[in-house]
N, C-alpha and C positions, 0 to 999 in steps of 0.2 A: 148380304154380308160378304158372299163371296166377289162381287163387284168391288166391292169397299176394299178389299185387302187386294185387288189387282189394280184400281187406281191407288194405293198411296204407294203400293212397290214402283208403280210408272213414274209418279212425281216424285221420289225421292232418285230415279234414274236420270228425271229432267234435271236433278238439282245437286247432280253427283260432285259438280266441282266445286258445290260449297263443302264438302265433306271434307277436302284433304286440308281445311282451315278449323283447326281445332276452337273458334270463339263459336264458328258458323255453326260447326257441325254439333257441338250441346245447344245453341237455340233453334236448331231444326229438329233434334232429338227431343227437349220440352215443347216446340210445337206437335211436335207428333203425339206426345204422352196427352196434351189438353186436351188435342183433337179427339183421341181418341176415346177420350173419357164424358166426350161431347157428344160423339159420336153413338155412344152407348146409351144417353140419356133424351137424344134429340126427339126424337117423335115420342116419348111422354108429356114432355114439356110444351112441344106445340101440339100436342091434342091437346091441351090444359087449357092452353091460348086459345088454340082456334075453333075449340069445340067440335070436332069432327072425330068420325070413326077410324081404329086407328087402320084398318082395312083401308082403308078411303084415302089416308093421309102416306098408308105404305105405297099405294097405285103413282099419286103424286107423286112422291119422292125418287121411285124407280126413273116416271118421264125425264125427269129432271138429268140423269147420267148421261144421254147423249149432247146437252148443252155444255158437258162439263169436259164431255172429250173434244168436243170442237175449241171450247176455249184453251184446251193443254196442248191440243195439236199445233192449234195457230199460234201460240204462244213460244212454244217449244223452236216452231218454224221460223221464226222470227229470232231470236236466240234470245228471249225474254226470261229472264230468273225470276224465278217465281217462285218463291218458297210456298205462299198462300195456299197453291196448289195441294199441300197436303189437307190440308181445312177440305171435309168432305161436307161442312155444315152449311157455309152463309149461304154459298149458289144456290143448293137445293132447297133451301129454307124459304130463299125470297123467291122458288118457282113453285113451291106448294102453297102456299102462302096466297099466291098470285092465283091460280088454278082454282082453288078451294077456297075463297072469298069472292073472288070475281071482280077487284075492282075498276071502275068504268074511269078514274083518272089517278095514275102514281106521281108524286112528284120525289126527284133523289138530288140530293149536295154531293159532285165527287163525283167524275168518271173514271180520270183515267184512260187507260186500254178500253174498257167497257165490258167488265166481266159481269158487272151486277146487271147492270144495263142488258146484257145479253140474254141473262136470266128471267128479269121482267120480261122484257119485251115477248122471248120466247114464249111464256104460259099466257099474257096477252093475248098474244097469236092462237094459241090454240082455245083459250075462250073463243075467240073470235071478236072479242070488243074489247074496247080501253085503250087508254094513249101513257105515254110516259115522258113525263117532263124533266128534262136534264139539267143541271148548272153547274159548271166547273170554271175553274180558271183557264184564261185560253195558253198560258206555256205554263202548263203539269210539272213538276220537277222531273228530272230528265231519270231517276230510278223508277219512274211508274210506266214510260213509254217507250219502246224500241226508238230508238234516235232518228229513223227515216217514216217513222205513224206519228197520224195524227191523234186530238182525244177523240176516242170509242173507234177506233180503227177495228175492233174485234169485233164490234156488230154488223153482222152480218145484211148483204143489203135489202134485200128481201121484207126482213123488218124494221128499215127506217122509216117505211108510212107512216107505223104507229109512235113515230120518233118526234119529240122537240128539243133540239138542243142549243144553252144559250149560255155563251161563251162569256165571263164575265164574273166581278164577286159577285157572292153571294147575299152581302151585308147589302147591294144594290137590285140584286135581279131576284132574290127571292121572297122581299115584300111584294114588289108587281107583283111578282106569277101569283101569288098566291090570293093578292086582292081581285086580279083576272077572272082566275078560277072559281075561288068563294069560296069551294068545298072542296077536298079532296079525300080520298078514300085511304090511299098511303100515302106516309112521309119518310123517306128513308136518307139520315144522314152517314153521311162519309167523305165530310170534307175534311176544314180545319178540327182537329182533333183538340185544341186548348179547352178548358176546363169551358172558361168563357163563353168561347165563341160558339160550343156544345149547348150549353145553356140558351144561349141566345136563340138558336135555333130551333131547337126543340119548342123553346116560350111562342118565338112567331109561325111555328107554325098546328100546335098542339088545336090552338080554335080554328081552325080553318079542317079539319078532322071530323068526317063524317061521325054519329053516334054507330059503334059498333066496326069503324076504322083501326088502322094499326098505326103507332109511331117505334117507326125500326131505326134502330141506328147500330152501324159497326164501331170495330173499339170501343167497347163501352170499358172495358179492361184499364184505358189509357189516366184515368183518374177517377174523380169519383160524381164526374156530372149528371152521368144514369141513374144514380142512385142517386142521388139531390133531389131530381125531377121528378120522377117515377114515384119514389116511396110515397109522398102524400096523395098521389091517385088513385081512385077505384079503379077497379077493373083487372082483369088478370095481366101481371107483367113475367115475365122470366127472359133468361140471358142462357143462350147457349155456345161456350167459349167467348168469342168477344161479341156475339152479334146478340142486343136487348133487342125482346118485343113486348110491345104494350099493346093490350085492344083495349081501345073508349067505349065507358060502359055504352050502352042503348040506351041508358037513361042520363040526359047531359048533365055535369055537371057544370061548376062555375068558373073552369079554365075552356 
């Protein structure tokens, strides 16, 4: 807890000059209050999901802080605004997650800078197995990248072995990967955020989802595609602030 309240004092340091803009500074104050109320509830929710102790999942989550300070150092370094930064949930979500499941291949829609991407790959790394499959657009809109990085310039190089990145839509390059692969263990969307395109995504890649796999997706907040998709499924789903997880029961069903 006491970590928690020295990173959001720091990220709301990084993100001081959205405050002197009274629109900025109440939707940084309601992200703070959701976060926070995320925050309070997060490791219920994913022991719920992921079946694990909550000892086990608290060990996880502590790993998870120094990923989070290299992503706000570099970020900060770079003069990158990041409000996101106060969210203490999706990063460490998708590296317990990663840790405490084990998956042997991630595939994610949406880089960016590469802060999720940083995340997987990080508790990857410390399994010691698994690859991570990337697909973004190759020119990001210019509010997600520092003007002089490229996308996932925040990952570190270290861990680009376990990197595949392929620069391209996604409506084209992630039926390949996916027919490539066969199976995948995670699916983590954060791309185009449209009701649609949400949809569409999640539909191609829901069968391709080991039994007892995750389908994660950020903004699930943005409409109400999470909940379209998700409610007819078995298996445990929850949403913590905007980030949905769903695990495929063990026993398939008929998506």
């Amino acid at each position: 807890m006491l970590e928690h309240i020295r990173h959001v004092a720091r990220s709301a340091g990084y993100n001081r000059r959205l405050l002197v803009r009274p629109v900025r500074a109440l939707a940084l104050a309601a992200a703070w209050y959701r976060n926070e109320v995320a925050f309070l509830r997060r490791t219920a929710r994913l022991r719920h999901v992921l079946g694990v102790d909550t000892a086990v999942l608290g060990d996880a989550l502590r790993e998870a802080v120094p990923v989070m300070e290299h992503c706000a150092v570099r970020l900060r370094r770079h003069g990158a605004v990041y409000p996101g930064l106060l969210n203490p949930n999706y990063g460490p979500l998708l590296y317990a997650a990663t840790r405490l499941l084990r998956p042997a291949v991630v595939v994610e829609t949406g880089v960016g800078s590469g802060v999720s991407s940083t995340f997987f790959l990080s508790a990857l790394e410390k399994n010691g197995e698994g690859r991570l499959n990337s697909i973004d657009l190759p020119i990001p809109r210019e509010s997600l990248l520092p003007s002089e990085q490229q996308t996932g310039w925040l990952v570190p190089d270290e861990l680009r072995p376990r990197w595949e990145l392929t620069l391209g839509d996604a409506r084209r390059h992630l039926p390949e990967l996916l027919a490539r692969l066969d199976k995948v263990d995670f699916f983590y969307h954060d791309s185009d955020h449209r009701h649609a395109h949400m949809i569409w995504e999640y539909t191609t890649a829901y069968p391709h989802i080991r039994p007892g796999g995750l389908l994660l997706s950020d903004d699930v907040t943005s409409n109400r595609a999470w909940d379209d998709f998700t409610s007819p499924l078995a298996g445990p789903t929850t949403r913590i602030n905007r980030t949905g997880i769903h695990r495929k029961p063990h026993t398939p069903t008929s998506l």
